[in-house]
Residue frames as a rotation matrix with the C-alpha (Angstrom) as fourth column:
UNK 1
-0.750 0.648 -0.136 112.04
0.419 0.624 0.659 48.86
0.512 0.437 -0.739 202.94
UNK 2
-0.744 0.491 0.454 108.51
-0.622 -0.756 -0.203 50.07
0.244 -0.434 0.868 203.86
UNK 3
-0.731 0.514 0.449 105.77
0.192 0.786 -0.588 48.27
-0.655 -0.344 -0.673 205.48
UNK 4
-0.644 0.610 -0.462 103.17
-0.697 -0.218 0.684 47.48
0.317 0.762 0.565 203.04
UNK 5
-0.036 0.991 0.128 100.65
-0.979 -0.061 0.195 45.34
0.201 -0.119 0.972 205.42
UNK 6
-0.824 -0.558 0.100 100.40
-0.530 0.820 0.216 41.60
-0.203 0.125 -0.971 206.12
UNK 7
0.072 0.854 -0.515 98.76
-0.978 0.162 0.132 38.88
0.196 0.494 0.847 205.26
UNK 8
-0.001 -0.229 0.973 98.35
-0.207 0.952 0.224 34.81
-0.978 -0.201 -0.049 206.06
UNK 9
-0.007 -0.825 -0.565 100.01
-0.959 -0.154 0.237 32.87
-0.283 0.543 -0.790 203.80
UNK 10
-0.031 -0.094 -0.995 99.00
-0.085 0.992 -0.091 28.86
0.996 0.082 -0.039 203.58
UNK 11
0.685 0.125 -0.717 97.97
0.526 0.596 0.607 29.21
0.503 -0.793 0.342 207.17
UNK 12
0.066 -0.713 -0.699 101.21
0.993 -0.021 0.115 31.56
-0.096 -0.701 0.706 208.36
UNK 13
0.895 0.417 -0.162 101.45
0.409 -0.909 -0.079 35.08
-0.180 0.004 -0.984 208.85
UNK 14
-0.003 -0.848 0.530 103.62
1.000 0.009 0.020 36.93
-0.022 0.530 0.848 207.24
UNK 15
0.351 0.108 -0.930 104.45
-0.048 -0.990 -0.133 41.34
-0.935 0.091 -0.342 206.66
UNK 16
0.192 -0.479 0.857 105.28
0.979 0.038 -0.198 42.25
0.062 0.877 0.476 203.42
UNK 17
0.102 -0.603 -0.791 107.78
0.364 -0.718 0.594 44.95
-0.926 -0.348 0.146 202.77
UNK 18
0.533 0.419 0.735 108.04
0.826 -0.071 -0.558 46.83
-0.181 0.905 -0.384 199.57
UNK 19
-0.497 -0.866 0.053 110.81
0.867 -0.497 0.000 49.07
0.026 0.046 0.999 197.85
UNK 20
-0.237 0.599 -0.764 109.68
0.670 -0.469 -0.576 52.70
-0.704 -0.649 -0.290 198.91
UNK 21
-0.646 -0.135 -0.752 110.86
-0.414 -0.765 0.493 54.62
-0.642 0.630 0.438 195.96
UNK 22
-0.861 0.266 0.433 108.47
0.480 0.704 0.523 52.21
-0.165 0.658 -0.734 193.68
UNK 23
-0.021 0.999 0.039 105.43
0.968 0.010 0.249 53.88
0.248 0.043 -0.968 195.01
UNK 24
0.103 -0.150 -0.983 106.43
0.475 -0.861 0.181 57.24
-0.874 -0.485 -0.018 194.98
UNK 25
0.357 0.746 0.562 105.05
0.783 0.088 -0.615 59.39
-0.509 0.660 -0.553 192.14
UNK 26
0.885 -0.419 -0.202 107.08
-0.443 -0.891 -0.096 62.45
-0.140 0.175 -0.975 192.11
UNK 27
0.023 -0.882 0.471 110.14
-0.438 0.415 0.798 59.98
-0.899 -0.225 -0.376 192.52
UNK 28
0.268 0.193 0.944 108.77
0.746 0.579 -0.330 57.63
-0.610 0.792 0.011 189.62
UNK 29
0.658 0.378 0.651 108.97
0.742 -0.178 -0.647 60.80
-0.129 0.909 -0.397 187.44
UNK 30
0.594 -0.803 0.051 112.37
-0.804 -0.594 0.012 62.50
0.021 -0.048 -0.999 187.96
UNK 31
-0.306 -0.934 0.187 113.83
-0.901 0.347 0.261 59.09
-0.309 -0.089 -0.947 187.95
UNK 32
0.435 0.789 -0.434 112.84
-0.889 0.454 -0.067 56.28
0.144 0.415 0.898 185.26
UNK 33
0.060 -0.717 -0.694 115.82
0.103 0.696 -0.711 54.08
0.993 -0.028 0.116 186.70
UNK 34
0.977 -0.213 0.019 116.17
0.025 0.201 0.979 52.43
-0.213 -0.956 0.202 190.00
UNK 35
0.511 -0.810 0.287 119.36
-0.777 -0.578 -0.249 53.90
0.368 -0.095 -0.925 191.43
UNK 36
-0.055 -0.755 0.654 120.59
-0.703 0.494 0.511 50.50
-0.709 -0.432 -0.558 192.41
UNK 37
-0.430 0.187 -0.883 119.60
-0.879 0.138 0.457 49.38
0.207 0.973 0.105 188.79
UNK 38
-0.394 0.552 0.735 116.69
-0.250 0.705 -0.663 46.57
-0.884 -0.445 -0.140 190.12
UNK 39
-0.986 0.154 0.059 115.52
0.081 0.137 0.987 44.90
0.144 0.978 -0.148 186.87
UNK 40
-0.329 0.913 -0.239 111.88
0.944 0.313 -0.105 44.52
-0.021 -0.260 -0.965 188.39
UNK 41
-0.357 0.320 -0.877 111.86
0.416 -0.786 -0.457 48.23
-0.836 -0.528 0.147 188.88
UNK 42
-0.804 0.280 -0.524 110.78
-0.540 -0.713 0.447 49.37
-0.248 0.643 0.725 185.36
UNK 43
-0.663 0.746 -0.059 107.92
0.283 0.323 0.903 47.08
0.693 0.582 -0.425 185.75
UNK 44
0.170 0.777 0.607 106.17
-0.482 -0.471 0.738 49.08
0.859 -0.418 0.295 188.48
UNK 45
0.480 0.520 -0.706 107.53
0.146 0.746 0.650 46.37
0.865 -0.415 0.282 191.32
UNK 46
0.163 -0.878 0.450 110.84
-0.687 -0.428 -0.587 46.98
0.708 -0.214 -0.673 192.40
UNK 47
-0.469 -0.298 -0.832 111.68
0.168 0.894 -0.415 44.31
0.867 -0.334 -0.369 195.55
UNK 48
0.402 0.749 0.527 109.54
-0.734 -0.080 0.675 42.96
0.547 -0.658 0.517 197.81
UNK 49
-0.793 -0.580 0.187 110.35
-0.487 0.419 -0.766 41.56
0.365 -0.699 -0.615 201.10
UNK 50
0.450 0.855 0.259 108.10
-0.566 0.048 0.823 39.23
0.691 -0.517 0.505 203.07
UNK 51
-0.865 -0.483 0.134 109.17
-0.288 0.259 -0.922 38.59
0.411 -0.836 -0.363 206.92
UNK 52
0.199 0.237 -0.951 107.24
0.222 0.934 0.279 35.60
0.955 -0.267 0.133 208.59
UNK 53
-0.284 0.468 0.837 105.44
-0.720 -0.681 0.136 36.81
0.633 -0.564 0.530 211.88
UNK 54
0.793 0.599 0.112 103.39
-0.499 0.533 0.683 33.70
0.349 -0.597 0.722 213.36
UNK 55
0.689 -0.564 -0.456 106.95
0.562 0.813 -0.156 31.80
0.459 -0.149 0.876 214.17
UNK 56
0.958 -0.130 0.256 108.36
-0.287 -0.417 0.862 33.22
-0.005 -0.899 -0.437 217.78
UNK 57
0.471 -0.754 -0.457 112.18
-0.155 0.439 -0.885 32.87
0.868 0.488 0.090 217.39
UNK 58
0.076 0.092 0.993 112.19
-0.945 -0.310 0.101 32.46
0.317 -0.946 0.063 221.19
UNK 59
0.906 0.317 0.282 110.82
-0.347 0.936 0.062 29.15
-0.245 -0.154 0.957 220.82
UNK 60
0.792 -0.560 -0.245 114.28
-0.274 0.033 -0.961 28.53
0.546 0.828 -0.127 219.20
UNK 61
0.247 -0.475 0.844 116.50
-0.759 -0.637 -0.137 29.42
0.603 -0.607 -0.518 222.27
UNK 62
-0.028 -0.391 -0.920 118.05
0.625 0.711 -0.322 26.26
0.780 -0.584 0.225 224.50
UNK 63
0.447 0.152 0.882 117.31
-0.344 -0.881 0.326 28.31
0.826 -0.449 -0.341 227.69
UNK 64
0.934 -0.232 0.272 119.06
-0.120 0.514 0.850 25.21
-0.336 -0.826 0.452 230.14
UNK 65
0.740 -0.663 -0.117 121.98
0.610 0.734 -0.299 24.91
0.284 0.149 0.947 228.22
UNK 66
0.368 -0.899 -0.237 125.41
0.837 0.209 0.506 25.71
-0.405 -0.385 0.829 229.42
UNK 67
-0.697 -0.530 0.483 126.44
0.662 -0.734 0.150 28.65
0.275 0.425 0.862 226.56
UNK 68
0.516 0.727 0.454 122.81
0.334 -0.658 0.674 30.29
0.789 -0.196 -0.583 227.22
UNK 69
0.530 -0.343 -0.775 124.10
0.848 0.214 0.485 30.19
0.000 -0.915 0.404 230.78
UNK 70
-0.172 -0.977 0.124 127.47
0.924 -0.116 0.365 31.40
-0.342 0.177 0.923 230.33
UNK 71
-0.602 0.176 0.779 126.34
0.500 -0.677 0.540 34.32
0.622 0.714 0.320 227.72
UNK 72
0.353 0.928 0.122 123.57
0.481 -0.292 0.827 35.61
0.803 -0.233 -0.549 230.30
UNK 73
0.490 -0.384 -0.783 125.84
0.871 0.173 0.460 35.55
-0.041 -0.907 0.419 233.03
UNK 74
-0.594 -0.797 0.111 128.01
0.781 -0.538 0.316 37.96
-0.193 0.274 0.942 231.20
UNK 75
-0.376 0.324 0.868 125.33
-0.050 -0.943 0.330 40.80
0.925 0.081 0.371 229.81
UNK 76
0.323 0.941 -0.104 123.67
0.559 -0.101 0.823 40.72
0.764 -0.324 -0.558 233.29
UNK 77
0.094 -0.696 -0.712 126.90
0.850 -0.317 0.422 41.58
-0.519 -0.645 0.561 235.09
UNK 78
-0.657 -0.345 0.671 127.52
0.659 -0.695 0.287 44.13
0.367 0.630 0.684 232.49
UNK 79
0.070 0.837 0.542 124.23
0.298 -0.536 0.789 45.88
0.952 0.107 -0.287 233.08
């Protein structure tokens, strides 16, 4: 997938991603069929991704509990 820019969404920020071979002109015209046969691809779209930026997956993380613990303990020895 290729970055293709972001943008806010209802308030959230978001990247959008964007199949690479879609926008590729010399590609478009040696090949009129997406090689993983994408139905969207003979209208000019092909698949877009959009990965959700403003939401830290940190915030997510139980940093007191007991497996966090446990699991740190172990890559820090390692290291």
């Amino acid at each position: 997938m290729r970055y293709w820019g972001r943008f806010k969404d209802r308030g959230k920020l978001r990247l959008k991603f964007i199949y690479p071979i879609t926008h590729s002109k010399s590609f478009r015209k040696s090949n009129p069929y997406c090689p993983m046969w994408h139905p969207k691809f003979l209208n000019g779209k092909g698949c877009t991704a959009y990965l959700r930026v403003d939401e830290d997956i940190r915030e997510r993380i139980n940093y007191g509990s007991e497996e966090f613990k446990k699991i740190y303990n172990l890559r820090t020895g390692s290291e």
